[in-house]
C-alpha positions as CSV (number, residue, x, y, z in Angstrom):
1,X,87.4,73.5,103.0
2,X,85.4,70.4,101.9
3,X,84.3,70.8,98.1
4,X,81.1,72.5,97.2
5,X,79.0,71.6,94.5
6,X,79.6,73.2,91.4
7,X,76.4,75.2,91.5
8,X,76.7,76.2,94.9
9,X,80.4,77.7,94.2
10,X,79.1,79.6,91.5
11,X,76.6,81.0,93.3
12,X,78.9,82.4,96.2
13,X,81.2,83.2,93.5
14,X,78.2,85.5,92.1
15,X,76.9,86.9,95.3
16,X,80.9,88.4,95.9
17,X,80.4,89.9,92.4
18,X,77.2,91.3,93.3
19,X,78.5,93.2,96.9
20,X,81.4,94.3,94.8
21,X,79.8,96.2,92.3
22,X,77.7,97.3,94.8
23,X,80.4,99.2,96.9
24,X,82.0,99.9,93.2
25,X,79.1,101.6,92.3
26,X,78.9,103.9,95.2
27,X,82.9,105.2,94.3
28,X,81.8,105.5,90.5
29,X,78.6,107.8,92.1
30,X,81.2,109.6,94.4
31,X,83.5,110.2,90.8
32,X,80.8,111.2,89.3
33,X,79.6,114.2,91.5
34,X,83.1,115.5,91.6
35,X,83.2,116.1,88.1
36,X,79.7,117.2,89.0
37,X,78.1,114.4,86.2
38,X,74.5,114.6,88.2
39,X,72.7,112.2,85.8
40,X,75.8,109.7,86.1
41,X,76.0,110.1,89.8
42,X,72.4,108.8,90.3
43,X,72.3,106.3,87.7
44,X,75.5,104.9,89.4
45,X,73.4,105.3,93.3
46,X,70.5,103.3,91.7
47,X,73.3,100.3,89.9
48,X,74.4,100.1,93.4
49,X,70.9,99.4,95.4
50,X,69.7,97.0,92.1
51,X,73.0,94.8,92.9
52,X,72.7,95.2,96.5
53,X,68.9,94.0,95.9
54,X,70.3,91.3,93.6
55,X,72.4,90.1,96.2
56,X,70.1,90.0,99.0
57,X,67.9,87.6,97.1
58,X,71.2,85.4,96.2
59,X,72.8,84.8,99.8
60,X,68.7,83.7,100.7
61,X,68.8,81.3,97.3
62,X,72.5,79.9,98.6
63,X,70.8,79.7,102.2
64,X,68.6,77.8,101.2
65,X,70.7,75.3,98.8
66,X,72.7,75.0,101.7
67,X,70.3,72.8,103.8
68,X,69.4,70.8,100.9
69,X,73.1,70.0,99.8
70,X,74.9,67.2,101.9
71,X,77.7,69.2,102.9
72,X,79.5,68.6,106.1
73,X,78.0,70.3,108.8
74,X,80.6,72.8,110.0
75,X,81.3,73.9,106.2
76,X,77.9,74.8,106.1
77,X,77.4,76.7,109.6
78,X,81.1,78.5,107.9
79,X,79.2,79.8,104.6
80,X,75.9,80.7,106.6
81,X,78.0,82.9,108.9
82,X,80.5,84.6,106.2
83,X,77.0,85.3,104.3
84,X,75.5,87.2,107.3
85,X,78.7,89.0,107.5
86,X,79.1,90.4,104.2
87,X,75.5,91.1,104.4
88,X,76.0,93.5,107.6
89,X,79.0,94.8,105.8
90,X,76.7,95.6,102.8
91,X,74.3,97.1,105.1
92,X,76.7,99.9,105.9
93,X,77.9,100.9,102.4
94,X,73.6,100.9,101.9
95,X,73.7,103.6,104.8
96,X,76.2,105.3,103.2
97,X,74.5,105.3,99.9
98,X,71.2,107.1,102.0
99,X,73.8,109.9,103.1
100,X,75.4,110.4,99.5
101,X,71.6,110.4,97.7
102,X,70.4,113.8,100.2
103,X,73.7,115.0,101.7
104,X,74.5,118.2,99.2
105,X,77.8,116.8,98.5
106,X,79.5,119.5,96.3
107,X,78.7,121.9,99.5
108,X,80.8,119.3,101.6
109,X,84.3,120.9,102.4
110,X,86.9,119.8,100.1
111,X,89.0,117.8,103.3
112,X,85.7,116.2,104.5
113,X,85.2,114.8,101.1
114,X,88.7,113.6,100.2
115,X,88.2,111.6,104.0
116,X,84.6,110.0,102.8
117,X,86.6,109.1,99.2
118,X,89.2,107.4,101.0
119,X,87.0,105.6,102.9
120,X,85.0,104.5,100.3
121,X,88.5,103.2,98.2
122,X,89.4,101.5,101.3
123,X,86.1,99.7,101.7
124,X,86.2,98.5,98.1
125,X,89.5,97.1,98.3
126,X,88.7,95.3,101.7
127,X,86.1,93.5,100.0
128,X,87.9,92.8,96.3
129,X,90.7,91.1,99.4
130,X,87.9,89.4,100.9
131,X,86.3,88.3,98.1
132,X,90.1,86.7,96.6
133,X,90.5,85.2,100.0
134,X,87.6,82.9,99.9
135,X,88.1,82.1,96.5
136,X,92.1,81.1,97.9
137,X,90.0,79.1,101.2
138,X,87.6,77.2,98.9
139,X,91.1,76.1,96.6
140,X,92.9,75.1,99.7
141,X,95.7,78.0,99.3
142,X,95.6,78.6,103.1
143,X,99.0,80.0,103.0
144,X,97.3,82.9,100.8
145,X,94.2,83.1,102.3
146,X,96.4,84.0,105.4
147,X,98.2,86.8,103.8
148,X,95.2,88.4,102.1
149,X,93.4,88.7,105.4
150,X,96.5,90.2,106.7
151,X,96.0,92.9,104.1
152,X,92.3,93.2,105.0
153,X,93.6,94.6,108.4
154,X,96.1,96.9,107.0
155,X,93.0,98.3,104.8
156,X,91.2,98.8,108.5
157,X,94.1,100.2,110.0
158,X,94.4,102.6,107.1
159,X,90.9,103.6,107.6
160,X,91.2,104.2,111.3
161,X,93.8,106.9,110.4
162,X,91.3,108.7,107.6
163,X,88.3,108.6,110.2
164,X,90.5,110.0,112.6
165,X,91.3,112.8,110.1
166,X,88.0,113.3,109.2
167,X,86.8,113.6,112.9
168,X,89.5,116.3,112.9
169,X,87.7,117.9,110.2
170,X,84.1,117.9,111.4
171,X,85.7,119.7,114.3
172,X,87.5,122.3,112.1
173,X,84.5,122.7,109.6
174,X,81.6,122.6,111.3
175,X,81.0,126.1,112.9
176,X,81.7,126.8,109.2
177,X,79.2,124.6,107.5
178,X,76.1,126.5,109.7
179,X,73.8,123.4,109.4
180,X,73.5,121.4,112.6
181,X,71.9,118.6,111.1
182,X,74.3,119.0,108.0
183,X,77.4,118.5,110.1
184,X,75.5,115.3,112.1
185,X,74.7,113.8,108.7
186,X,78.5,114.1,107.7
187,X,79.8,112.6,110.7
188,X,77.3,109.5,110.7
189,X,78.2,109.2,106.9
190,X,81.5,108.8,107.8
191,X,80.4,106.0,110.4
192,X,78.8,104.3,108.3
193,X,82.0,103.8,106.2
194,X,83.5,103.1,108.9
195,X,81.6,100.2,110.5
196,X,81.8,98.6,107.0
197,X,85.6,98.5,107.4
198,X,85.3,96.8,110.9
199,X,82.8,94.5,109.5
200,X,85.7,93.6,107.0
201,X,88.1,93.4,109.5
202,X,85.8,90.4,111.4
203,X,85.2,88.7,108.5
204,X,88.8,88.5,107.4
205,X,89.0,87.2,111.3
206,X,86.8,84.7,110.4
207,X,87.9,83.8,107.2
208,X,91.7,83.1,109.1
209,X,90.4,80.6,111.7
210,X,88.7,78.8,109.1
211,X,92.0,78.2,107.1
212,X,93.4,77.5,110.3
213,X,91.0,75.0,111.2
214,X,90.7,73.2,107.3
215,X,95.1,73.6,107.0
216,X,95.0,71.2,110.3
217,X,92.3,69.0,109.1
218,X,94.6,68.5,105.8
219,X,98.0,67.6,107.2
220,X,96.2,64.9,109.7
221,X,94.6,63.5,106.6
């Protein structure tokens, strides 16, 4: 990938941080309740929504850098489009934080919860692997960037198994949970994990054609 400005790499290099700690902060919330820490389970569900807040307002400052820098026009149209990615990504784990903050978790059958912690481990590894991958693209490793996108599918794979265990359980636990709306709750909770995970999945799809596309610009040069 062309270089970026010094500023403007910093910035992307911030706005990972941010969507990291965000997803971290919903597993620290999920730890918390299971030890059942209350006041450390909400103060970790409000971190998260501050640094999913912060990083809102950071991808819209590094959208807006972008049409003032004179960067070549594909690497632009690149960042702009990984941005709105990780943003939709975000968007999931933000649904999921909705669920956790009125679902009665503790109340939540032991299976169904060790299914939405999986999930949750999963979906914060995906984007730690994300977020080493475009540090490895900016670089020019391409070879690595290839191989940490490859794990980024393993990760979805991995969670296509737990969702279909979890489905499982819905089906096993549900006449014993009572609560209709309860049991819909749980299942879209676990959706919303889920599409976060395929959203990872695209963008690590994304992330390998780029290589792809800067590793052949490189050997021609």
């Amino acid at each position: 990938m062309s270089p970026l400005p010094p500023d403007l790499r910093k910035m992307i290099a911030e706005y990972f941080s941010k969507v990291y700690d965000m997803v971290e902060g919903f597993m620290k919330a999920l730890n918390a309740l299971n030890v059942m820490d209350i006041q450390n389970a909400y103060k970790h569900l409000e971190t998260s929504i501050k640094k999913d807040t912060e990083a809102d307002e950071l991808r819209r400052e590094i959208l807006e850098e972008l049409s003032k820098d004179h960067i070549e026009p594909q690497v632009k149209d690149d960042i702009a489009r990984l941005l709105r990615m990780i943003d939709r990504m975000s968007e999931w784990i933000k649904e999921a934080l909705r669920y956790l903050d009125i679902v009665p978790y503790l109340e939540v059958p032991q299976e169904l919860r060790d299914n939405i912690e999986r999930m949750s481990k999963l979906n914060l590894e995906a984007v730690r692997t994300i977020q080493e991958a475009v540090n490895r693209l900016v670089e020019g490793r391409y070879s690595e960037v290839y191989e940490l996108c490859t794990r980024v599918e393993k990760l979805e794979e991995e969670g296509d198994e737990v969702m279909h265990s979890g489905r499982k359980n819905l089906l096993k636990y549900g006449p014993k949970i009572g609560n209709p709306a309860l049991v819909i709750m749980l299942r879209d909770f676990l959706k919303s994990l889920e599409n976060s995970m395929d959203y990872s999945e695209d963008i690590a799809d994304m992330l390998r054609v780029i290589a792809v596309r800067e590793q052949s610009k490189s050997s021609r040069s």
